[in-house]
Each structure stands twice: as structure tokens, then as C-alpha cells.
C-alpha positions in Angstrom: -123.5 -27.2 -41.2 -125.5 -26.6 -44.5 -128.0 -24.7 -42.1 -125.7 -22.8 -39.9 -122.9 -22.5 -42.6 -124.3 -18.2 -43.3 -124.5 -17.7 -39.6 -121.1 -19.2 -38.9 -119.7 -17.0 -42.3 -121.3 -13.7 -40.1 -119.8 -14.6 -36.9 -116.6 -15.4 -38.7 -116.2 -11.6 -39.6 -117.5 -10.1 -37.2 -115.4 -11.8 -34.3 -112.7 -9.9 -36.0 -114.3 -6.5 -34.9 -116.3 -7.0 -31.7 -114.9 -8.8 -28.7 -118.1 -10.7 -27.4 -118.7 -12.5 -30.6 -114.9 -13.3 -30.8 -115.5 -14.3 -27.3 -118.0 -16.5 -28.1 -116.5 -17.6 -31.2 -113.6 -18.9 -29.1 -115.9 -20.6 -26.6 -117.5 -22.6 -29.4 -114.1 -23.8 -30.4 -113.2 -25.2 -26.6 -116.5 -26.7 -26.2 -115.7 -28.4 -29.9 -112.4 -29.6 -28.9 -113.6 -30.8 -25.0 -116.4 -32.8 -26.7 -113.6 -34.4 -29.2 -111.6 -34.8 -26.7 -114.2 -36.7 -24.5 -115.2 -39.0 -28.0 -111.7 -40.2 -28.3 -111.2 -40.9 -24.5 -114.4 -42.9 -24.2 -113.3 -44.9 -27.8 -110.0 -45.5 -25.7 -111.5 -46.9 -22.7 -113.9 -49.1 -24.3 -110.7 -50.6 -26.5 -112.6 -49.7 -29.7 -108.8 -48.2 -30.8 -105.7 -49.2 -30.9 -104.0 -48.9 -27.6 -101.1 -47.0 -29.2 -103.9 -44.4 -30.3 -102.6 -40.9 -29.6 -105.5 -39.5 -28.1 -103.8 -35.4 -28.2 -103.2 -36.1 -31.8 -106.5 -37.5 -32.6 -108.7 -34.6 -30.7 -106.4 -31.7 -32.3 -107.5 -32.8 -36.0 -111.0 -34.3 -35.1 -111.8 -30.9 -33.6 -110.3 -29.2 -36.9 -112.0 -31.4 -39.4 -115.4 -30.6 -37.2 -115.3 -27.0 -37.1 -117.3 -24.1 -38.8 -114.0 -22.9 -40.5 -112.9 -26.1 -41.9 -116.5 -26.5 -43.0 -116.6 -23.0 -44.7 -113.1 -23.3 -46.1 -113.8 -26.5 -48.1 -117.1 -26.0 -49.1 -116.0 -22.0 -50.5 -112.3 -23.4 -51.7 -113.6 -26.3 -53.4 -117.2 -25.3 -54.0 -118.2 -29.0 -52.6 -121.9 -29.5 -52.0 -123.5 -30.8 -48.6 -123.3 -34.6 -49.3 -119.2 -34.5 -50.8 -118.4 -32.7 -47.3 -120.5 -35.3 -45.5 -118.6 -37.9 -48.1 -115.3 -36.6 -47.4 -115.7 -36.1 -43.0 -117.0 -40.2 -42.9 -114.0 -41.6 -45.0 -111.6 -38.9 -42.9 -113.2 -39.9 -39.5 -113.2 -43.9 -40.4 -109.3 -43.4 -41.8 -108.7 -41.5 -37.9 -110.4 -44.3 -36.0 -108.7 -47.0 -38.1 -105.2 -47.8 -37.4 -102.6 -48.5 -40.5 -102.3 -51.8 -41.5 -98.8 -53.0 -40.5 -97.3 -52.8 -44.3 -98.0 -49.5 -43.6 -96.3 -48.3 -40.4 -93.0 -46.5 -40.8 
């Protein structure tokens, strides 16, 4: 992300004006979420979470917490280096993956 982060900000703006690079903006975005998407089956089947795992739920943030705009958000709103986003997306992945302990369910 610290490499690509300027292209990503170009792209960013410029899918607002012309259609192919909002076209392959968007495509970037689906081929995020399908690979997210295929992560959290694959932890599924190989019962590395728990069963009542909601898989929908879990590939809509992963996806979110993994994209360019999330990445660009936090590092502009917060001004957060490379290794406090790389910090912060472990602890948020491990705290996705793990389930509450049950004092903690509602």
C-alpha cells in the first residue's frame, strides 16, 4: 500500500471523471472482495473458525479494511505511518478471525 498508496490517490480522482478508470476502479473492488470472500470460505472449510462464523459479514469488512480507500483514508485522516496501518490491519484481522470469548456474547 505504501508503494501504490499515490497511484491509488490518482485513480481515486480520476474515476470520478472518466468512465474506464471508474471501470477499472470498480473491478479492483470485486476482485478484492471475491478473493475475501474465497479467504473466509476456505478458513470455514478447514474448521479454522467458528462454525457460527458469518462468512457475508466477515468478507464485507475484510474487503473494506483491505481496500485502497480505507488505506488512504486512515493513513491521510490519522496521518499513521506504514508500520501503525500494518499494526492496526493484524490486531483487526486476528480480532475478525477470533471468535468472542463467551463472557462476551450478547
Amino acid at each position: 500500500m505504501q508503494r501504490t498508496g499515490p497511484l491509488f490517490a490518482v485513480a481515486q480522482q480520476a474515476a470520478a471523471a472518466e468512465p474506464a478508470v471508474a471501470g477499472y476502479w470498480q473491478q479492483g473492488r470485486e476482485q478484492t472482495y471475491y478473493v475475501h470472500r474465497l479467504f473466509w470460505t476456505r478458513m470455514a472449510e478447514d474448521g479454522l473458525l467458528d462454525p457460527s462464523a458469518d462468512l457475508q459479514w466477515l468478507s464485507d469488512t475484510s474487503a473494506i479494511l483491505a481496500s485502497a480507500e480505507t488505506y488512504l483514508l486512515i493513513t491521510r485522516m490519522n496521518g499513521w505511518d506504514l508500520d501503525t496501518y500494518e499494526d492496526w490491519a493484524i490486531r483487526t484481522w486476528t480480532q475478525l478471525s477470533t471468535p468472542p470469548s463467551p463472557s462476551r456474547k450478547a
